[in-house]
N, C-alpha and C positions, 0 to 999 in steps of 0.2 A: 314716610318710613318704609311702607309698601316696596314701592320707586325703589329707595335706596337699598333695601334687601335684595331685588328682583339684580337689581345693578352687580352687586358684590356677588352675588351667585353664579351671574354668566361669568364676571372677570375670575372668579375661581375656576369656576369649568372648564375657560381656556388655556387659563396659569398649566392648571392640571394633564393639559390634552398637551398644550407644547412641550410640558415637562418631560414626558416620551421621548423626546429627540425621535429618532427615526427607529426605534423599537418597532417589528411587527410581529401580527401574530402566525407563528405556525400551524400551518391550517391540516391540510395533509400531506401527504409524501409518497411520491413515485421513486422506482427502482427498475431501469433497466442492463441486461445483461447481457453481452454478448453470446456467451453460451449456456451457462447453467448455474446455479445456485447450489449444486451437487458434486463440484469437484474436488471440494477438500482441500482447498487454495486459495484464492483471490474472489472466485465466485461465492463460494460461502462465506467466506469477511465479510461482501457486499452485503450478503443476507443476514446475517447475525448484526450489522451494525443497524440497518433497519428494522430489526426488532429491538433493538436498543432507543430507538428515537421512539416504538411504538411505546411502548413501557415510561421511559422518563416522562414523553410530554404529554402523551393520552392520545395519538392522532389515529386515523387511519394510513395505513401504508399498502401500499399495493407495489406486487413488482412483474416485470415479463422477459421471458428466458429466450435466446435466439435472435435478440435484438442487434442482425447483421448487415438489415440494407435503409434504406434512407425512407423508402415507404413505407417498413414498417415502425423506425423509428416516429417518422410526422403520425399515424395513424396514433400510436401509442400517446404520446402525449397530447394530441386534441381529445382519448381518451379519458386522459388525467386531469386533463383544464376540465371537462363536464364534471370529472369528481371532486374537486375543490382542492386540488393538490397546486400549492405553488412551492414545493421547494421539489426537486429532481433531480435524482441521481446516475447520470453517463457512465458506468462502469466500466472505463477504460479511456485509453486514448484517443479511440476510433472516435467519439462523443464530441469533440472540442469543438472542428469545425463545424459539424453539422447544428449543432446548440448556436452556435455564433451566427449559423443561415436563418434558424428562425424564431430567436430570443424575442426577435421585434416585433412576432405576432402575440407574442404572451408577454407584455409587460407584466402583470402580476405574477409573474414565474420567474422564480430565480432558478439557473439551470448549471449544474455543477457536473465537471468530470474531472477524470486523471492526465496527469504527463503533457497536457496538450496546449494551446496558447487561447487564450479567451482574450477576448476584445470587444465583448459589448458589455453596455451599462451592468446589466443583469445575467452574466454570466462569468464564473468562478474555475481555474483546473489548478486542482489542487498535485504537487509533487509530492511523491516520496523523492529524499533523497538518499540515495540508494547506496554512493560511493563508500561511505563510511561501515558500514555494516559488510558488506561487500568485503572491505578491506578486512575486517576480522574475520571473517568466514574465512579468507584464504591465508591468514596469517596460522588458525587454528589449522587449515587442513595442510599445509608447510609443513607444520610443527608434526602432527602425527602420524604422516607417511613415512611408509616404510621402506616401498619403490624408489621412495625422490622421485615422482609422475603422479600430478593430480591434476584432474578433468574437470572441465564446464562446459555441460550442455543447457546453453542457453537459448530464448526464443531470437530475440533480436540484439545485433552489433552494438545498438545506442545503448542498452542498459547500461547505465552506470556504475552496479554493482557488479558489473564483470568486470570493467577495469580496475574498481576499486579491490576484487578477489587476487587479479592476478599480482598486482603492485602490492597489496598485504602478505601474500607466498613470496615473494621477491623480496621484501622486508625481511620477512622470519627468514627466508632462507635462499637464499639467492641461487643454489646450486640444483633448486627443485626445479622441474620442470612443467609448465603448464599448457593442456593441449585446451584449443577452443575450438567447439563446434555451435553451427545453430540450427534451428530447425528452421526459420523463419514465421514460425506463427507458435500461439502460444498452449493451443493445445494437440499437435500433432505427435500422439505418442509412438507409431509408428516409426516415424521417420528418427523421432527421439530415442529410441531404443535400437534401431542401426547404429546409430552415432555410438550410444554407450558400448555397444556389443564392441566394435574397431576400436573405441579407446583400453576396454580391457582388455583385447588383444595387446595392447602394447603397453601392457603393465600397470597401470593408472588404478589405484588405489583410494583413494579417494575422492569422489564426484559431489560438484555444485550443482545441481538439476534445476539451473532458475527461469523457470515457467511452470506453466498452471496443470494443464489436465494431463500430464506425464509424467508430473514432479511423483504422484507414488509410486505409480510403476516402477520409474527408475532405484526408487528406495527399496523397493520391496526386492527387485533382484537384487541390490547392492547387499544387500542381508542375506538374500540366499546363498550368497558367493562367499558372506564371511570378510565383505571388504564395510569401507565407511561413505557415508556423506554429510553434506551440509546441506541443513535440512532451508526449503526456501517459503518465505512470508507466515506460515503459521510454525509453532512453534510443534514438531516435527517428532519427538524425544521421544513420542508415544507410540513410536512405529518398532521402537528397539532401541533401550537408549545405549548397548552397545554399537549400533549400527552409527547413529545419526549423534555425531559429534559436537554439534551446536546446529542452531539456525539463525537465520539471518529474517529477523521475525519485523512484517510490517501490520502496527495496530488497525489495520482499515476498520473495525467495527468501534472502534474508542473513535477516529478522525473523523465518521460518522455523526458520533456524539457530539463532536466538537461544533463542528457545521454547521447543526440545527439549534445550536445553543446559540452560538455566533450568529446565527441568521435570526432566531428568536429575541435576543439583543439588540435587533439593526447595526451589527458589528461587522456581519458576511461580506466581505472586501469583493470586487469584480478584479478579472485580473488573474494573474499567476502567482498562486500562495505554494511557499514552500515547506516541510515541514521535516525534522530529523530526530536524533535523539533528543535533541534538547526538548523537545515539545512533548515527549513521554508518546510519541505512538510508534518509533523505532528501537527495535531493540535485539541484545541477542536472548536466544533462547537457553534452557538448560546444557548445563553442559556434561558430555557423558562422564562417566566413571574410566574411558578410558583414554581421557584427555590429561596429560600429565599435570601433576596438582600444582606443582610449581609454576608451569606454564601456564595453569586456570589463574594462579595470582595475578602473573602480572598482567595476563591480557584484562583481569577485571579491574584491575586500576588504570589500562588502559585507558580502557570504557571511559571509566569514571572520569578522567584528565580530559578527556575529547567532551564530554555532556557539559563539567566544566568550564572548560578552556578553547572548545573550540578548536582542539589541537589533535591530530592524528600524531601517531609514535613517531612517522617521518619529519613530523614538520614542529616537533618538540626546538624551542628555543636554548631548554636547559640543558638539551644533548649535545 
């Protein structure tokens, strides 16, 4: 009977151990950033979602700021493999390849970043996709100009949410005209604030700022001027919610959450995972008081028909 007890114990224990599927456990958690955790944009998302992971699962998180060249990046995370971190977070584009160069010295490390193309077992870049929100941003900033001329000072060409801005102001209004500048890098406020200075020169009434460590600046004169923007990734409304008309808000601290749940699950897919409204971490922000009410309607049914349906107002079937 001994025997047979001893027997049914182990066959339990293993029932139990397979019954896990490929579940691991979240151990701790690195965060690095290209420039700071202190911009008020895309960098503090990064850091507020890792205090979210700290809190939900109980781990340790650590992060490091300036993380811009490839020796500091390898130093960093042979930092975080001695601290018992396997999940990591590339905060930004820049992350993909180089996560892909050396995923294969940290198998126990799942290494995740933005925008970018992953291709090994153990490495994850997550999208925002951008175009849809984008497209509301410039359907609202259409609708509320006053000029008919509203501007986008964006970081880089490929953003998706600049095409989808300009093509949503060409919706709503096709007679508006839209000026596009870039800086090429995502926080060069200098250069970003030439750019806006020449677009108000030439009448431009309301500005998309879609980049990081300029996005306030450029708000905070758009407010002194008495003009508008669209406020970009955090939701913006708290800067003057006459100034800033909507924003084009992306959840980075909830997609965070999602990650480490998914990766806590043994669910974290390798690979390029896309993510939009429908997933609840895109969205728009408040809308000011001096956004026409009629026009707040229909654009929030918009919303709602596209989270639904998958369907932008252009590409409406019932139209």
């Amino acid at each position: 009977m001994k025997k047979l007890f001893y027997f049914l114990t182990v066959i339990l224990l293993l029932t139990g151990c397979s019954g896990q599927g490929d579940k691991k456990s979240l151990e701790n958690v690195g965060l690095l950033v290209p420039e700071t955790i202190s911009d008020q944009v895309w960098g503090t998302k990064g850091y507020k979602g890792l205090l979210k992971i700290q809190s939900q699962f109980g781990v340790d998180v650590f992060y490091k700021e300036g993380m811009t060249t490839r020796q500091a990046v390898e130093q960093a995370v042979a930092e975080y493999d001695k601290k018992g971190v396997n999940l990591i977070f590339g905060h930004g584009q820049e992350y993909a390849s180089l996560f892909n160069d050396i995923a294969s010295d940290y198998p126990d490390m799942h290494f995740v970043s933005f925008n970018g193309n992953a291709s090994q077992p153990n490495t994850t870049s997550l999208k925002f996709e951008g175009y849809a929100m984008g497209f509301f941003g410039g359907m609202t900033a259409a609708q509320q100009s006053e000029t008919k001329k509203i501007g986008v000072v964006a970081s880089y060409a490929w953003q998706p949410e600049v095409k989808g801005f300009i093509e949503g102001a060409d919706y709503q209004d096709s007679s508006v005209e839209v000026t596009v500048d870039y800086t090429d890098d995502w926080d060069n406020t200098e250069k970003a604030m030439v750019l806006l200075h020449i677009q108000l020169r030439e009448d431009v009434d309301v500005v998309y700022p879609a980049g990081d460590g300029y996005n306030v600046s450029i708000i905070e004169k758009l407010k002194e001027k008495g003009l508008h923007a669209v406020g970009y990734v955090s939701d913006q409304s708290d800067m003057g919610e006459s100034t800033v008309l909507t924003s084009t808000v992306q959840h980075v601290d909830k997609l965070y959450e999602v990650v480490a749940e998914r990766y806590s699950d043994g669910k974290l897919k390798s690979g390029n995972i896309p993510f939009d409204f429908q997933d609840g971490v895109i969205s728009m922000g408040k809308f000011s008081p001096e956004v026409d009410k009629q026009f707040r309607e229909v654009i929030e049914s918009d919303i709602s028909h596209y989270i639904k349906m998958g369907e932008l107002p252009h590409e409406r079937k019932d139209e």
